[in-house]
C-alpha positions as CSV (number, residue, x, y, z in Angstrom):
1,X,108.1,112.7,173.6
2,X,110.4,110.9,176.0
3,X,108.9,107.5,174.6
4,X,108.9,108.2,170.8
5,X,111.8,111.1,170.5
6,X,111.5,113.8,168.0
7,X,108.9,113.2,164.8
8,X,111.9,112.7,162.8
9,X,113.4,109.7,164.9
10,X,109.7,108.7,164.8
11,X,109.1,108.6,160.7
12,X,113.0,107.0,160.4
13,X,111.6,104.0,162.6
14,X,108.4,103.8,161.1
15,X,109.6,103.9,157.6
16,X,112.8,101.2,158.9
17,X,110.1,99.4,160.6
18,X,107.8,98.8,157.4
19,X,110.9,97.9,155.9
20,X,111.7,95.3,158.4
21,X,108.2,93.9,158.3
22,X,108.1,93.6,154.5
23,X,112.0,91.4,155.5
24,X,109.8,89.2,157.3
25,X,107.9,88.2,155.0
26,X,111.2,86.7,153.0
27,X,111.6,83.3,153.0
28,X,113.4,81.8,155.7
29,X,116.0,80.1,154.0
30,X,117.1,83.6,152.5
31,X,117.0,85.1,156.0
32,X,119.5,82.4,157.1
33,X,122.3,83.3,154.1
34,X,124.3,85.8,154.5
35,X,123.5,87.4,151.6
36,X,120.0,87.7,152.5
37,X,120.3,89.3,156.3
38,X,122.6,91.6,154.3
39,X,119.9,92.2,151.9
40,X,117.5,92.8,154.3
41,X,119.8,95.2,156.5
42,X,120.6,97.3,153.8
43,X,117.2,97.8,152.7
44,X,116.0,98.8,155.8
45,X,118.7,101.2,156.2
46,X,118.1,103.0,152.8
47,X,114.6,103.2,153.9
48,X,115.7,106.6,154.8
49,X,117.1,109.2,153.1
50,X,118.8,110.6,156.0
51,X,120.9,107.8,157.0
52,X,122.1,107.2,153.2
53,X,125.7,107.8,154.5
54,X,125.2,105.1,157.1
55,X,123.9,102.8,154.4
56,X,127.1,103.5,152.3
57,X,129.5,102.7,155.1
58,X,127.4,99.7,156.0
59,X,127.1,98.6,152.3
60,X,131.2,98.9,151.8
61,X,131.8,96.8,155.5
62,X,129.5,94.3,154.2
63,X,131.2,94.4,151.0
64,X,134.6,93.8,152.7
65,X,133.6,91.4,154.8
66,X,131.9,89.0,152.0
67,X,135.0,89.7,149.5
68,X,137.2,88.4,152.4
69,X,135.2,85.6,153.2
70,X,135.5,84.4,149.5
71,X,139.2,85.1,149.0
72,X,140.0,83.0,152.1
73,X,137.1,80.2,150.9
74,X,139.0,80.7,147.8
75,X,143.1,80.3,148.3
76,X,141.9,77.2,151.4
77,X,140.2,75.2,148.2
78,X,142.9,76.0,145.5
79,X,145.8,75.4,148.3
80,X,144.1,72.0,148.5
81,X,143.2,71.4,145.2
82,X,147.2,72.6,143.8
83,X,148.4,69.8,146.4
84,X,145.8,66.9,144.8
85,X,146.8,68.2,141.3
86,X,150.8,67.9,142.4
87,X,150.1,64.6,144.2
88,X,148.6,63.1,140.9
89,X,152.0,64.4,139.0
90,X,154.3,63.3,141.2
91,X,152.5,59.2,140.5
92,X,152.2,59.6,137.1
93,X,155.8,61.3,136.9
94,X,157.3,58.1,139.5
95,X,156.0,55.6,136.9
96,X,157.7,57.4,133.9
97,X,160.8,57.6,135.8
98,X,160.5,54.0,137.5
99,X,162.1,52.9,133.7
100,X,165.0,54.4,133.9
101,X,165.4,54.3,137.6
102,X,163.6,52.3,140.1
103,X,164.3,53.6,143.5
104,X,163.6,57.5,142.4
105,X,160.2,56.2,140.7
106,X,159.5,54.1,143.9
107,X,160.8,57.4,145.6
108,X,158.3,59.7,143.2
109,X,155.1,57.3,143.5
110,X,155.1,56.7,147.2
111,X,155.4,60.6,148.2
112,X,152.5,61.2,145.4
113,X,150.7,58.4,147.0
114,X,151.6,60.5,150.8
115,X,150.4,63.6,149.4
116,X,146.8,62.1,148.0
117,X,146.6,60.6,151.5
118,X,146.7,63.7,153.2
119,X,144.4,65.4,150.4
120,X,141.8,63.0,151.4
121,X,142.8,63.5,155.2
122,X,142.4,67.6,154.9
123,X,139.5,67.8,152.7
124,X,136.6,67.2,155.2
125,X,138.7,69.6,157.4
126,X,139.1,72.3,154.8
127,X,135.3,72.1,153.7
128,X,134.7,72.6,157.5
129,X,137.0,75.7,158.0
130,X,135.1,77.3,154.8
131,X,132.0,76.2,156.6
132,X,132.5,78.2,159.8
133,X,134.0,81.4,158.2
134,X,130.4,81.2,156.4
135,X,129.2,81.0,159.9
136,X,131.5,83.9,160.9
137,X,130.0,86.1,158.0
138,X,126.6,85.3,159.4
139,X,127.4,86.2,162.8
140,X,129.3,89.4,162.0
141,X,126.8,90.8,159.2
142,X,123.9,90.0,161.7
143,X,125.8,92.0,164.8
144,X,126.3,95.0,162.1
145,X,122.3,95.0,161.4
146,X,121.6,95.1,164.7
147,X,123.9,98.0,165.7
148,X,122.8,100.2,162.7
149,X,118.7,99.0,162.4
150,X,118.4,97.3,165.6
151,X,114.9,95.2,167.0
152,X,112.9,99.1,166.9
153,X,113.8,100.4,163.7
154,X,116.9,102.7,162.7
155,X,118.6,103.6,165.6
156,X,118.6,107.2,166.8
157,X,121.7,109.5,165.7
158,X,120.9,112.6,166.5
């Protein structure tokens, strides 16, 4: 008794167990994506019936956390891209005002030309900050599986 715990906490990590055996056999490179850990968490934790209102909460966190991820992945890339877009304006705008006056075109085509050089400055660091809040995701989704399924099966709650 003291090894296994009640029959119930037995079946639950049996049952969360075969779950986690058939996430094994998941290819690896779904395993490494967020989606797929998350995937595989929740499916062990519906494996039973009892800990459905775990599974909810753990469903809606992961939820949260993925929606978040995106929005911030999101407003990073369109902050970047509404600055290229601006930059290309403020050229094309500088050579339609360099006709009627030449400094403000000069004026309007040199900060345009400014802007696209920091564009191409804050791109690769942009594409890296979206990289490690994918990373981030990872790490938090994976720390959620294993405090609600954990390395034995479904973790007792009683």
């Amino acid at each position: 008794m003291s090894e296994f715990g009640t029959p119930k906490n037995l079946a639950r990590r049996l049952v969360a167990d075969y779950y986690m055996d058939e996430a094994r056999d998941v290819p690896e490179e779904n395993q490494k994506s967020p989606l797929g850990l998350a995937k595989i968490i929740i499916l062990a934790l519906l494996a039973s019936p009892i800990l459905i209102p775990v599974a909810i909460t753990v469903i809606a966190l992961i939820f949260a956390i993925v929606v978040t991820f995106a929005a911030l992945a999101f407003s990073l890339v369109v902050t970047l891209g509404a600055f290229g877009f601006a930059a290309v304006i403020c050229v094309i705008g500088g050579i339609l005002v360099l006709t009627q006056s030449v400094l403000g075109g000069l004026f309007y085509i040199a900060a345009g030309i400014a802007v696209i050089g920091g564009f191409i400055l804050l791109w690769p660091l942009v594409m890296s900050m979206v990289k490690g809040l994918k990373h981030w995701v990872f790490v938090m989704i994976r720390w959620i599986g294993k405090k609600t399924v954990g390395r034995k099966g479904v973790q007792d709650d009683a």
